[in-house]
Jmol script that loads the backbone (N, CA, C; Angstrom):
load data "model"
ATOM      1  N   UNK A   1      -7.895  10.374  -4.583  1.00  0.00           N
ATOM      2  CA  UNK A   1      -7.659   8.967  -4.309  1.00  0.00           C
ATOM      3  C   UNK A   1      -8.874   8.396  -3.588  1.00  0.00           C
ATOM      4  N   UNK A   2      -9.192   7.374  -3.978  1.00  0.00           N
ATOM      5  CA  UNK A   2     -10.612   6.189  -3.140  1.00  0.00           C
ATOM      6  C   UNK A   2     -10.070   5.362  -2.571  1.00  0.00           C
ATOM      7  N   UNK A   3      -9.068   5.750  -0.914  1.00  0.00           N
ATOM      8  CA  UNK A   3      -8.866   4.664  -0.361  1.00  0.00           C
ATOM      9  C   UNK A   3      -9.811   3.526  -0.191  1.00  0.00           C
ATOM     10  N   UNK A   4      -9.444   2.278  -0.049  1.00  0.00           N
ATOM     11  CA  UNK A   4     -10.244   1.230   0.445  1.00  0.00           C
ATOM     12  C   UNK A   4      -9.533   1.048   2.126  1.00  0.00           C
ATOM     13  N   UNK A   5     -10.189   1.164   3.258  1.00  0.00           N
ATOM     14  CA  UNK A   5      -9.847   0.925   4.123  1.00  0.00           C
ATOM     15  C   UNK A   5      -9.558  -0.292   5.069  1.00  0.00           C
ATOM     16  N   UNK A   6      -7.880  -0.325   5.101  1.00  0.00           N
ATOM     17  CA  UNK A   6      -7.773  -1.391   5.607  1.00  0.00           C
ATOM     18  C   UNK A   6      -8.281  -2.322   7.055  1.00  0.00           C
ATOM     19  N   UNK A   7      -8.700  -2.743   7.457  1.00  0.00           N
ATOM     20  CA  UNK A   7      -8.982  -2.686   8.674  1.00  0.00           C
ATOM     21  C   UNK A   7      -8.838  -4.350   9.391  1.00  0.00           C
ATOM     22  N   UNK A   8      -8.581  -5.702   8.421  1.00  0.00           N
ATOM     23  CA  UNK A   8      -9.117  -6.597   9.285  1.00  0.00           C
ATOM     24  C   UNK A   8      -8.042  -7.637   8.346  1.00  0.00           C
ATOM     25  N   UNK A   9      -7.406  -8.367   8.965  1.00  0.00           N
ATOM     26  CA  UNK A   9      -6.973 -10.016   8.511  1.00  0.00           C
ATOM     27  C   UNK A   9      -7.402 -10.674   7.432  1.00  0.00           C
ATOM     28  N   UNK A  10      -8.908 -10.546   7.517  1.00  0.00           N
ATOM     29  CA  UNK A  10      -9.324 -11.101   6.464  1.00  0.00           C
ATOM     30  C   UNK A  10      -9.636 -10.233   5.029  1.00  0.00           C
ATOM     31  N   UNK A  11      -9.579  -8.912   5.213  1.00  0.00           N
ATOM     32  CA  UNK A  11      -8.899  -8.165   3.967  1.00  0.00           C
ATOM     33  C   UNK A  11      -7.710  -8.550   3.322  1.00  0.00           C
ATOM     34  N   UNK A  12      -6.630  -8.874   4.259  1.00  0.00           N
ATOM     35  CA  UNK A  12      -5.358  -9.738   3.489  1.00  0.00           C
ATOM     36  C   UNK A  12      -5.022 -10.566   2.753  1.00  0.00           C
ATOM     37  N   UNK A  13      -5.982 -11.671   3.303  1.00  0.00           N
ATOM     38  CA  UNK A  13      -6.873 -12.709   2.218  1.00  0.00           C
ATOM     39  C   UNK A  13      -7.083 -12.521   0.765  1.00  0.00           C
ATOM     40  N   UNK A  14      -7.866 -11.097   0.946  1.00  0.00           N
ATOM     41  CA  UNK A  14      -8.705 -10.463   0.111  1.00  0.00           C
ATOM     42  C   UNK A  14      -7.946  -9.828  -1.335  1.00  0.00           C
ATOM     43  N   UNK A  15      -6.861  -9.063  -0.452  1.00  0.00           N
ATOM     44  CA  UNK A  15      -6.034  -8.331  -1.205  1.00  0.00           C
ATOM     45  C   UNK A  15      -4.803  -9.246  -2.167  1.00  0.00           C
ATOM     46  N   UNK A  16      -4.670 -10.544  -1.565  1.00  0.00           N
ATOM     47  CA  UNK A  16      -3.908 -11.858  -1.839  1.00  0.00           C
ATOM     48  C   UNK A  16      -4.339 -12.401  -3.043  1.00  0.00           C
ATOM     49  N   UNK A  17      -5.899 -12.560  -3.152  1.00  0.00           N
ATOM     50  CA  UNK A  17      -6.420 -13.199  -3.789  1.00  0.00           C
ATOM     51  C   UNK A  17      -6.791 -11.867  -5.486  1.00  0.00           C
ATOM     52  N   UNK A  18      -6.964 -10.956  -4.876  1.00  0.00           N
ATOM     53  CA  UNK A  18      -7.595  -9.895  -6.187  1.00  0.00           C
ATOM     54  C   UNK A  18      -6.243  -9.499  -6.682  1.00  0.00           C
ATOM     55  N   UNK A  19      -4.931  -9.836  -6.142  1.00  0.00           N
ATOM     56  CA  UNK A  19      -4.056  -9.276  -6.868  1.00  0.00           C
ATOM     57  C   UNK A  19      -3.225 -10.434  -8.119  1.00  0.00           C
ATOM     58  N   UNK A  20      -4.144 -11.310  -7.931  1.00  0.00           N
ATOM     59  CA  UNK A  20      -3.778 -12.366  -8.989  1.00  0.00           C
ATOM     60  C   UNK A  20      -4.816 -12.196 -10.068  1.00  0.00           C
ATOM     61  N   UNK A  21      -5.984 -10.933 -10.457  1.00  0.00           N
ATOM     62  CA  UNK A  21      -6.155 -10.463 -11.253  1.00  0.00           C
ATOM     63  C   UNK A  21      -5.515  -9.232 -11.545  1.00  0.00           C
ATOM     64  N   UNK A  22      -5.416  -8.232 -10.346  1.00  0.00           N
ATOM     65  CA  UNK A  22      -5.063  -6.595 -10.551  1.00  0.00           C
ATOM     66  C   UNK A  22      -3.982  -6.366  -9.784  1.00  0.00           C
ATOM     67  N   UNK A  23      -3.283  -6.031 -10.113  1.00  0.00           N
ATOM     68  CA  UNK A  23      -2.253  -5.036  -8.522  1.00  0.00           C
ATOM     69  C   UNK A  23      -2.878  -4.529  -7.620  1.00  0.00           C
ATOM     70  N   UNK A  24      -2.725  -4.844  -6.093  1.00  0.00           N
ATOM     71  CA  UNK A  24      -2.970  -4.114  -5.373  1.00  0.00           C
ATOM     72  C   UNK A  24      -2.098  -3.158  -4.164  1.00  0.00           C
ATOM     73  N   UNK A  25      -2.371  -1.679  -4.669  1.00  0.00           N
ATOM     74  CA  UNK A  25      -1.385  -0.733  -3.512  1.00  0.00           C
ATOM     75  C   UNK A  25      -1.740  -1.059  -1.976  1.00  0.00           C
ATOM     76  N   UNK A  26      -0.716  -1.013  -0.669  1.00  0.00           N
ATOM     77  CA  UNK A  26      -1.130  -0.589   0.408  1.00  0.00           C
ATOM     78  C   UNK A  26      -0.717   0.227   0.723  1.00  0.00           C
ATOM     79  N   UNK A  27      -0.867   1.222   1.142  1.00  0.00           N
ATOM     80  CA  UNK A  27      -0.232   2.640   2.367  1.00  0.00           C
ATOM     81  C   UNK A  27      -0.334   2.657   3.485  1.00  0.00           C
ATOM     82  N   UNK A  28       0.574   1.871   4.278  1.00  0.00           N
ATOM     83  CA  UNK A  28       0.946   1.810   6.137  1.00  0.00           C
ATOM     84  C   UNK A  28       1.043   3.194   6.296  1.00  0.00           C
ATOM     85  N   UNK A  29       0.620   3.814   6.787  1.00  0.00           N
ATOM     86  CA  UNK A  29       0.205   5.735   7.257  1.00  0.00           C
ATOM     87  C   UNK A  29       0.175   5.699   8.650  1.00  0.00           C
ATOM     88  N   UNK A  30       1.214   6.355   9.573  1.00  0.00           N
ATOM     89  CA  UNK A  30       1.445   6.711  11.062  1.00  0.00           C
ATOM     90  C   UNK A  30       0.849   8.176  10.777  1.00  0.00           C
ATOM     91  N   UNK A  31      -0.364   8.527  11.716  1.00  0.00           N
ATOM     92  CA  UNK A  31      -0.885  10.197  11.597  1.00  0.00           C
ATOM     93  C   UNK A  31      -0.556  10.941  12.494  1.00  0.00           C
ATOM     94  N   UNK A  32       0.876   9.939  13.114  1.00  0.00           N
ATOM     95  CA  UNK A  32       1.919  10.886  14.045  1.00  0.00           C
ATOM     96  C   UNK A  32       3.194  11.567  13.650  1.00  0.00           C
ATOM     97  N   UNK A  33       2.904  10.961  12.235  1.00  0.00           N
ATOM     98  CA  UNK A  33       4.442  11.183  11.215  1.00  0.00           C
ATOM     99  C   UNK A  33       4.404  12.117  10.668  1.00  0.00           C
ATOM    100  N   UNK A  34       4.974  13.081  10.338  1.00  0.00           N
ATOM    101  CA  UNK A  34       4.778  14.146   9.378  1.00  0.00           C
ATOM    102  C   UNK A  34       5.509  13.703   8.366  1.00  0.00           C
ATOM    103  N   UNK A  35       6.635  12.461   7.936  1.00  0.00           N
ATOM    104  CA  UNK A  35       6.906  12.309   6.645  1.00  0.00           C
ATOM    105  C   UNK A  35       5.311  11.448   5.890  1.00  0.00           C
ATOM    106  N   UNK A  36       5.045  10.753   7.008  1.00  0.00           N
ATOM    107  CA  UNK A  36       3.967  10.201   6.374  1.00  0.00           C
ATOM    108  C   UNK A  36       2.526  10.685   5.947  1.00  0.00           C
ATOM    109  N   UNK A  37       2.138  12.063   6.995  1.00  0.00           N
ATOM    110  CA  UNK A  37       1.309  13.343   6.689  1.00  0.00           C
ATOM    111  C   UNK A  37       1.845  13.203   4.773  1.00  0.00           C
ATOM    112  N   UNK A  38       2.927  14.114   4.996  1.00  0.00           N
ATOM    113  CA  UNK A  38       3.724  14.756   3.691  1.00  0.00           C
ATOM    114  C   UNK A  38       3.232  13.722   2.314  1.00  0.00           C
ATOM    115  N   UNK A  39       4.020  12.016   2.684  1.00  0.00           N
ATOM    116  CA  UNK A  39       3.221  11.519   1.449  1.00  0.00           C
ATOM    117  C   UNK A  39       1.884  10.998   1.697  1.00  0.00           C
ATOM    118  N   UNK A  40       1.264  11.201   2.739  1.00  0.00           N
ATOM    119  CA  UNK A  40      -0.272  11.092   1.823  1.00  0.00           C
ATOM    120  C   UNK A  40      -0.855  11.656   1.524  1.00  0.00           C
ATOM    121  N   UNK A  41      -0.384  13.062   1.584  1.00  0.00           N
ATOM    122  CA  UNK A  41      -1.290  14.469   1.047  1.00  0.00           C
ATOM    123  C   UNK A  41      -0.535  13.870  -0.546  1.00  0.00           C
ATOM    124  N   UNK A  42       0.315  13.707  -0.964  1.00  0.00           N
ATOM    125  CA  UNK A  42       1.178  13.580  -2.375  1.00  0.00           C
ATOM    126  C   UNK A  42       0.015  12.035  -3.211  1.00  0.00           C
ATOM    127  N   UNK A  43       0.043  11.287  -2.208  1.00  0.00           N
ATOM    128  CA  UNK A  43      -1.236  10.022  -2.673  1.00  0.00           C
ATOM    129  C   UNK A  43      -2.396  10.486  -2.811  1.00  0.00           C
ATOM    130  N   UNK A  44      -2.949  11.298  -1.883  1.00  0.00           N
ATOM    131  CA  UNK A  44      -4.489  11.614  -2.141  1.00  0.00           C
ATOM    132  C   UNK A  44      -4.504  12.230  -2.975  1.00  0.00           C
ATOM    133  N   UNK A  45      -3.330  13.255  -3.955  1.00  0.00           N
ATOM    134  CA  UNK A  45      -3.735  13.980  -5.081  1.00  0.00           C
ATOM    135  C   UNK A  45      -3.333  13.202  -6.408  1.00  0.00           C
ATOM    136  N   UNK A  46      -3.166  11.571  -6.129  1.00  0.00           N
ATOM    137  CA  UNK A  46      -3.038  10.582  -6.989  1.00  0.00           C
ATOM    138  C   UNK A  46      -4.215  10.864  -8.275  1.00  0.00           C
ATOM    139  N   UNK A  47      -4.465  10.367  -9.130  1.00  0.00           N
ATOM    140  CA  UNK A  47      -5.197  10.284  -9.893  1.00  0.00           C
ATOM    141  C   UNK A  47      -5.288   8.512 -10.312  1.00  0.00           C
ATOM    142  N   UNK A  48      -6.087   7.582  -9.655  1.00  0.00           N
ATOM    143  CA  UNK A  48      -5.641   6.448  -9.701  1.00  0.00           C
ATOM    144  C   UNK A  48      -6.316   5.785 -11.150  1.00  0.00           C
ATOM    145  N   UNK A  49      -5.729   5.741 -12.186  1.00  0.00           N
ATOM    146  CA  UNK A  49      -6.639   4.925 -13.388  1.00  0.00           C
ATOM    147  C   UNK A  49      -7.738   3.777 -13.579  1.00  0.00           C
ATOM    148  N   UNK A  50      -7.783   2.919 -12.466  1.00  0.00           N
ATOM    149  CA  UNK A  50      -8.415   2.222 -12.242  1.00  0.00           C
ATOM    150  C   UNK A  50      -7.478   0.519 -12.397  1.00  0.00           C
ATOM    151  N   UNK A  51      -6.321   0.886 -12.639  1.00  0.00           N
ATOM    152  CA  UNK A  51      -5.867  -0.210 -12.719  1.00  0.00           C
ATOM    153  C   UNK A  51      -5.209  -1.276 -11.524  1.00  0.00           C
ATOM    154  N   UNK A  52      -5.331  -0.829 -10.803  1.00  0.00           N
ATOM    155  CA  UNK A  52      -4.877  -0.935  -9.217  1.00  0.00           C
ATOM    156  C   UNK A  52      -6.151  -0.597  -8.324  1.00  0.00           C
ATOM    157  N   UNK A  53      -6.091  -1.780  -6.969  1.00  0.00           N
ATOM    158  CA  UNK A  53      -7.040  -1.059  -6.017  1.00  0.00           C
ATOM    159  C   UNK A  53      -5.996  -0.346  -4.776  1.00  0.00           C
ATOM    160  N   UNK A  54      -6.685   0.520  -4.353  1.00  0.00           N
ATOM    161  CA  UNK A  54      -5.731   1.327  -2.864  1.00  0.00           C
ATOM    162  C   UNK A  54      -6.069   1.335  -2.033  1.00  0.00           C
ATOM    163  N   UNK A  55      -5.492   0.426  -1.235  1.00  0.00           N
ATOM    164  CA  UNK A  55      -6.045   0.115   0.437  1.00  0.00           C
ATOM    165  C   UNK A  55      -5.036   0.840   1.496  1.00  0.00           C
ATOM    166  N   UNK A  56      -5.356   1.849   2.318  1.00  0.00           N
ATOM    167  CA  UNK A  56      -5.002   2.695   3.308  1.00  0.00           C
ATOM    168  C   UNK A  56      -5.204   2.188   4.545  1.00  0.00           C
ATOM    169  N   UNK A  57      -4.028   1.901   5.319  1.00  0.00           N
ATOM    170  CA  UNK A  57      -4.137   1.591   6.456  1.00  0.00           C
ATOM    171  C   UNK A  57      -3.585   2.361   8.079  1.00  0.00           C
ATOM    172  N   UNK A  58      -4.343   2.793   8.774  1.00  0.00           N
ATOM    173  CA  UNK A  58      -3.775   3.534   9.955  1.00  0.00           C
ATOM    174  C   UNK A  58      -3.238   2.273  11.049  1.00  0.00           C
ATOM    175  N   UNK A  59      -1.641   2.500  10.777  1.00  0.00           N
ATOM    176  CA  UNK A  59      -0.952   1.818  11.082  1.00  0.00           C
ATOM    177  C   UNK A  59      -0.983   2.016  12.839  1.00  0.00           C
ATOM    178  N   UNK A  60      -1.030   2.986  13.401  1.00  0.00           N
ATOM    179  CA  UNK A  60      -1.463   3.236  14.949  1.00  0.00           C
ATOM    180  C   UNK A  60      -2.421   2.597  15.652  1.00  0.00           C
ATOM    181  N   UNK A  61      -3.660   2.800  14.785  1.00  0.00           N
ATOM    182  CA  UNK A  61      -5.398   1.916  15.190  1.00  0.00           C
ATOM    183  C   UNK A  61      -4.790   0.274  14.668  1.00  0.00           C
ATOM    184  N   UNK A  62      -4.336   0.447  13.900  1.00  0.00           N
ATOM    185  CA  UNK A  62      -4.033  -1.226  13.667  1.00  0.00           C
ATOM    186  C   UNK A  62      -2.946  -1.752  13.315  1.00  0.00           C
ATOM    187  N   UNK A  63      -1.765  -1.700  14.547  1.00  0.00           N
ATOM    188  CA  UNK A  63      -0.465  -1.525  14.690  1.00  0.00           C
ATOM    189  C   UNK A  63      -0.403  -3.445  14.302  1.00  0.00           C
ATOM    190  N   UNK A  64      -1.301  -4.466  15.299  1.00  0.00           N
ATOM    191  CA  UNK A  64      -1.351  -6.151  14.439  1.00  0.00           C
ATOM    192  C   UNK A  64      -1.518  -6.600  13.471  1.00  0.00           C
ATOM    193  N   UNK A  65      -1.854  -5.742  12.726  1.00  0.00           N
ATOM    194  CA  UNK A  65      -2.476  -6.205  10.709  1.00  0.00           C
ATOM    195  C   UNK A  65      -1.064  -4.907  10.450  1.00  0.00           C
ATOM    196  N   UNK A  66      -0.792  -4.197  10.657  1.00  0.00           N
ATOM    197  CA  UNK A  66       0.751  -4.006  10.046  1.00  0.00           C
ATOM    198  C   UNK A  66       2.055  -4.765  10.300  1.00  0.00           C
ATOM    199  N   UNK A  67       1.850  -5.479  11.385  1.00  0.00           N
ATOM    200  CA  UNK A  67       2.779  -6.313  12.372  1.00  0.00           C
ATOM    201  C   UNK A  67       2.792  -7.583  11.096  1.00  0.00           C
ATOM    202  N   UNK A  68       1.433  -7.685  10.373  1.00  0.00           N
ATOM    203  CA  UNK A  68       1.186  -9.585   9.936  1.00  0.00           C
ATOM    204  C   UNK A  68       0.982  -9.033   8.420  1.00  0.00           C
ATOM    205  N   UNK A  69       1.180  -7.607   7.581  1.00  0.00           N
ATOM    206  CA  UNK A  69       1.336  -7.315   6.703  1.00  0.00           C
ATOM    207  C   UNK A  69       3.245  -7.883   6.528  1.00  0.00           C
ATOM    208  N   UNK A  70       3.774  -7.279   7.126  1.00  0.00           N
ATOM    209  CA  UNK A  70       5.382  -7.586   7.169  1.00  0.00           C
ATOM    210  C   UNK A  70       5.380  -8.532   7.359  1.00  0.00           C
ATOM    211  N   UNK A  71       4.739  -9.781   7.459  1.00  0.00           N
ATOM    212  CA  UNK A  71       5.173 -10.939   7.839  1.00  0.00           C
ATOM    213  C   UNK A  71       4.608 -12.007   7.117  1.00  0.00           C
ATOM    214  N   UNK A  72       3.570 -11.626   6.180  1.00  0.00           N
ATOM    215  CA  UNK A  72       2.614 -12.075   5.002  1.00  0.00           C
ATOM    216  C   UNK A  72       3.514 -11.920   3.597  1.00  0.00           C
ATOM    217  N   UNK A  73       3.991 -10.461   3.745  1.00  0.00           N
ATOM    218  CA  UNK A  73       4.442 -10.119   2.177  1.00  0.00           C
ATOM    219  C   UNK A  73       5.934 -10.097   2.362  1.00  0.00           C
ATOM    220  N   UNK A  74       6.621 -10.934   3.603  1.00  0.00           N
ATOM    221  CA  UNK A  74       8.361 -10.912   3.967  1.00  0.00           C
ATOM    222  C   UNK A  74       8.725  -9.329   3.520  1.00  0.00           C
ATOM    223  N   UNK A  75       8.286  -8.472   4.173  1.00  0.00           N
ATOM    224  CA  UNK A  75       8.639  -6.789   3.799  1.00  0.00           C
ATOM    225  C   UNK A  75       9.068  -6.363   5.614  1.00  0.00           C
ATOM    226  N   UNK A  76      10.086  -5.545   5.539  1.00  0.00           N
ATOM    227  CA  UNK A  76      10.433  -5.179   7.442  1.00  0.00           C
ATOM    228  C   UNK A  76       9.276  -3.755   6.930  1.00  0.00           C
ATOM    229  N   UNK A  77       8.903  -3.955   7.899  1.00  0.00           N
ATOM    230  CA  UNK A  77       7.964  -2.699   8.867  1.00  0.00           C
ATOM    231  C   UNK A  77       8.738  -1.459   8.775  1.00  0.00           C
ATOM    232  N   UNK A  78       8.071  -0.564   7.743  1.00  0.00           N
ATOM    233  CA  UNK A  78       8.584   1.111   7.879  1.00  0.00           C
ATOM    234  C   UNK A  78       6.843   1.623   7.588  1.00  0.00           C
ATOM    235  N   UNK A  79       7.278   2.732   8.368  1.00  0.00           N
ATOM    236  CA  UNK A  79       6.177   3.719   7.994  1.00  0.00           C
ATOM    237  C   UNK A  79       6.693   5.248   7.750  1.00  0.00           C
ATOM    238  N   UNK A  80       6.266   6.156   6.823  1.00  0.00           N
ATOM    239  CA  UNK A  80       5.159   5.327   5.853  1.00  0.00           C
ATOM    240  C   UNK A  80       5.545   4.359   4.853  1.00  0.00           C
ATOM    241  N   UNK A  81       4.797   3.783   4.594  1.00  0.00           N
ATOM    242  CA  UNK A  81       5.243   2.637   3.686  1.00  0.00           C
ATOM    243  C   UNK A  81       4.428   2.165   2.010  1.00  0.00           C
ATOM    244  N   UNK A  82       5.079   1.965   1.401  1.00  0.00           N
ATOM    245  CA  UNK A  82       3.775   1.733  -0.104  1.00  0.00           C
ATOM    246  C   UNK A  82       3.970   0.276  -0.314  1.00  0.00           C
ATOM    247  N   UNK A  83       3.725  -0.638  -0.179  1.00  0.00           N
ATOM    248  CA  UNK A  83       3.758  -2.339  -1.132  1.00  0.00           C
ATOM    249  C   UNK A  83       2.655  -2.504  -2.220  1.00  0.00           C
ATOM    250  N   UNK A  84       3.429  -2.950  -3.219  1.00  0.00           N
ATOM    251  CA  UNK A  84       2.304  -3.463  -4.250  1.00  0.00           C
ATOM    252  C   UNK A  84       2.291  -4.770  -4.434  1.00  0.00           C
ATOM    253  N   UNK A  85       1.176  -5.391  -4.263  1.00  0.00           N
ATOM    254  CA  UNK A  85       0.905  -6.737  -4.435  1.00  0.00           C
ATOM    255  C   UNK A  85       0.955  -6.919  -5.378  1.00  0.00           C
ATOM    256  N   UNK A  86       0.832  -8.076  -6.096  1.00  0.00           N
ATOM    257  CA  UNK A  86       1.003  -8.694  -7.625  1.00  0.00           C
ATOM    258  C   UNK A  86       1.077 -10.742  -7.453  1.00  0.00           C
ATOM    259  N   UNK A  87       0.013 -10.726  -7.743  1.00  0.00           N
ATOM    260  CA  UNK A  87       0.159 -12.688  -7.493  1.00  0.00           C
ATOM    261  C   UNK A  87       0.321 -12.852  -6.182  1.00  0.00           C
ATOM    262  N   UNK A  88      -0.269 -12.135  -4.983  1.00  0.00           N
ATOM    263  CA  UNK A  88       0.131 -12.081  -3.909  1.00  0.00           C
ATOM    264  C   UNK A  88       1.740 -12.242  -3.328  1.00  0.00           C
ATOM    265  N   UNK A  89       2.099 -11.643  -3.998  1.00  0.00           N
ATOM    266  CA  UNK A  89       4.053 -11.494  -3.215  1.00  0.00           C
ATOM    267  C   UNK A  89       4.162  -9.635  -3.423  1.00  0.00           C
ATOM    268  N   UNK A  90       4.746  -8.968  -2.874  1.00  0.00           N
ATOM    269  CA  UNK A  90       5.522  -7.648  -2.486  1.00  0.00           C
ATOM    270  C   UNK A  90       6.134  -7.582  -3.382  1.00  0.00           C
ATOM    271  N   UNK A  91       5.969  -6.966  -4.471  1.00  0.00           N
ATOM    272  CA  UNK A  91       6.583  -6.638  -6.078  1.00  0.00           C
ATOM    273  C   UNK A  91       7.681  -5.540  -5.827  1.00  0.00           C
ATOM    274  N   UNK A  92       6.762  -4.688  -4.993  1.00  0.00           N
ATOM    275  CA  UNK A  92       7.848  -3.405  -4.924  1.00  0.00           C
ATOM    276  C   UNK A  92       7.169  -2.993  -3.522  1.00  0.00           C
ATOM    277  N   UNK A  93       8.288  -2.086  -3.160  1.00  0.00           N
ATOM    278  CA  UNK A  93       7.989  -1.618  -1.930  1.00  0.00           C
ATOM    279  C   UNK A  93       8.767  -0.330  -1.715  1.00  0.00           C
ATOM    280  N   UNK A  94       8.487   0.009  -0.815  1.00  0.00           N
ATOM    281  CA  UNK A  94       9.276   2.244  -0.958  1.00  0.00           C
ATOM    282  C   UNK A  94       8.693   2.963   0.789  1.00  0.00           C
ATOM    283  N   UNK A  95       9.646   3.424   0.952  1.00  0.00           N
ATOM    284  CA  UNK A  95       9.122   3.619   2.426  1.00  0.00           C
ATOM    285  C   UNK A  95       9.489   5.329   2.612  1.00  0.00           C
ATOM    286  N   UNK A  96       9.330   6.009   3.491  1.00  0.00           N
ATOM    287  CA  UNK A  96       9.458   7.582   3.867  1.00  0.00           C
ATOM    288  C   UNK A  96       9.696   8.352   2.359  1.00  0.00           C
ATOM    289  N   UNK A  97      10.756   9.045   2.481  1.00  0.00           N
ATOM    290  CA  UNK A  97      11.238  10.822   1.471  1.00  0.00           C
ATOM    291  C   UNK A  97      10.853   9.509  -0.038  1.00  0.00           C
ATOM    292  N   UNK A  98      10.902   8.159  -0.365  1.00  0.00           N
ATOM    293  CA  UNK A  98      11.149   7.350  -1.359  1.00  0.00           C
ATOM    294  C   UNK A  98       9.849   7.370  -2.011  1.00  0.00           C
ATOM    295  N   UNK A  99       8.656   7.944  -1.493  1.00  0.00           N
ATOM    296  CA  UNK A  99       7.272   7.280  -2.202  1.00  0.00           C
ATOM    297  C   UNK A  99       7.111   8.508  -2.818  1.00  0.00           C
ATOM    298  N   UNK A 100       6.757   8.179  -4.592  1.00  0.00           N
ATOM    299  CA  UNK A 100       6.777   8.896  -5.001  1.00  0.00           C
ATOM    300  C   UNK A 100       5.498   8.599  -6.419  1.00  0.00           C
ATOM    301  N   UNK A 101       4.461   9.018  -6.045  1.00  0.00           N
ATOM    302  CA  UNK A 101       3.173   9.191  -6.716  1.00  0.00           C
ATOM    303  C   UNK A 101       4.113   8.459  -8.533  1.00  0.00           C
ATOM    304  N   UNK A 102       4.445   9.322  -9.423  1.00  0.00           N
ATOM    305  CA  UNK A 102       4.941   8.646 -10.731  1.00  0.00           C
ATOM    306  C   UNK A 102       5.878   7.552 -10.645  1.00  0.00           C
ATOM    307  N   UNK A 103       5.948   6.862  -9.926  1.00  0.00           N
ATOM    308  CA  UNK A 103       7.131   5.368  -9.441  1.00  0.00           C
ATOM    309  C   UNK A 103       5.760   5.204  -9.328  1.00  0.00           C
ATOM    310  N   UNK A 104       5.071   4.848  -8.250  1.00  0.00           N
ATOM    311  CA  UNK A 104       3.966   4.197  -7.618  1.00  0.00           C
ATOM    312  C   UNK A 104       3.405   3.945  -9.036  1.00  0.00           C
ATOM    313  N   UNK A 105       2.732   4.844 -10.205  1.00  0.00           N
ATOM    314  CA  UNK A 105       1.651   4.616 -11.267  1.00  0.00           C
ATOM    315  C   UNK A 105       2.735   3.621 -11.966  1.00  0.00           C
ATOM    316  N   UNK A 106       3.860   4.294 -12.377  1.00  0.00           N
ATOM    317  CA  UNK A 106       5.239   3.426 -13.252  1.00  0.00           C
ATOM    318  C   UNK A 106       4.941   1.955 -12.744  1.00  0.00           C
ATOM    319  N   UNK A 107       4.995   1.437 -11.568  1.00  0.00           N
ATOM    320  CA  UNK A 107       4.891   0.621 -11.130  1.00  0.00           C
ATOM    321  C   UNK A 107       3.555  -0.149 -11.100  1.00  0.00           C
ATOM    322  N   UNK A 108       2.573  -0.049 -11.406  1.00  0.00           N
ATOM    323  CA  UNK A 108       1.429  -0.370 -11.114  1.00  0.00           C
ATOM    324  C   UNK A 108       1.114  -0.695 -12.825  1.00  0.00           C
ATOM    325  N   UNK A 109       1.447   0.098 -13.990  1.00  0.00           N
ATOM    326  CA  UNK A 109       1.622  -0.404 -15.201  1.00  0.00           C
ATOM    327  C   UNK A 109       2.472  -1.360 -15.461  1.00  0.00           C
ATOM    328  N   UNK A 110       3.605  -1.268 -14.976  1.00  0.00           N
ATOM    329  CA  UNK A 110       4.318  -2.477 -15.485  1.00  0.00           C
ATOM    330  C   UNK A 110       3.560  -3.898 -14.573  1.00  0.00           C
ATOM    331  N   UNK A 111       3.217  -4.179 -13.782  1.00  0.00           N
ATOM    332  CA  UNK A 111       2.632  -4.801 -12.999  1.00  0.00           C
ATOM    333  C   UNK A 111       1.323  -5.264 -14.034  1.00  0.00           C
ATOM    334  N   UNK A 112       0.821  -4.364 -14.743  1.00  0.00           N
ATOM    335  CA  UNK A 112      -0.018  -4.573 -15.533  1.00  0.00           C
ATOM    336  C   UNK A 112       0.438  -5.321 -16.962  1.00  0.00           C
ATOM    337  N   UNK A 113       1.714  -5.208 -17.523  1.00  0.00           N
ATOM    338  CA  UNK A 113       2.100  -5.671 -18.664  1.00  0.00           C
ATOM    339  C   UNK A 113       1.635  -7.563 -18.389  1.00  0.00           C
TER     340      UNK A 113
END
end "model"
wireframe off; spacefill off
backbone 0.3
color backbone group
């Protein structure tokens, strides 16, 4: 996987605006979680097609841009967490034991139809 790293407000913008060409994944990741350890070892052995971009965010270092992610895309705050953008709105969303690498791609094609 080639996270893109989340880090700033104005990535949100960013991710708002490119997903009204492409889908874009986020991954809210606590590296205090071991469910969230668990799925991002399962994401990083993603194989991402290129049809989607993947922006990774350490939800701990930047607990206010996860705070204004939930409050941008009307999604409640879980970690770990997956949202896929699409026209900038929260298409789908999947949180802890639920994220599951073939949903995530499933999802990211139909997003593409």
């Amino acid at each position: 996987m080639n996270w893109i790293e989340l880090t700033s407000e104005e990535q949100l913008a960013e991710i708002k605006e490119t997903s009204n060409v492409k889908p874009v994944v986020v991954f809210k990741h606590s590296t205090r979680c071991s469910l969230s350890i668990m799925a991002k070892n399962r994401l990083d052995k993603m194989e991402p097609d290129g049809a989607a971009d993947y922006f990774y965010l350490d939800l701990l270092r930047f607990r206010n841009l996860s705070n204004k992610i939930a409050e941008d895309f009307s999604v409640h705050h879980e970690s770990p967490q997956v949202l896929l953008i699409k026209n900038g709105e929260c298409i789908y969303e999947e949180s802890h034991n639920g994220i599951m690498t073939d949903e995530i791609a499933n999802e990211v094609r139909l997003a593409m139809a």
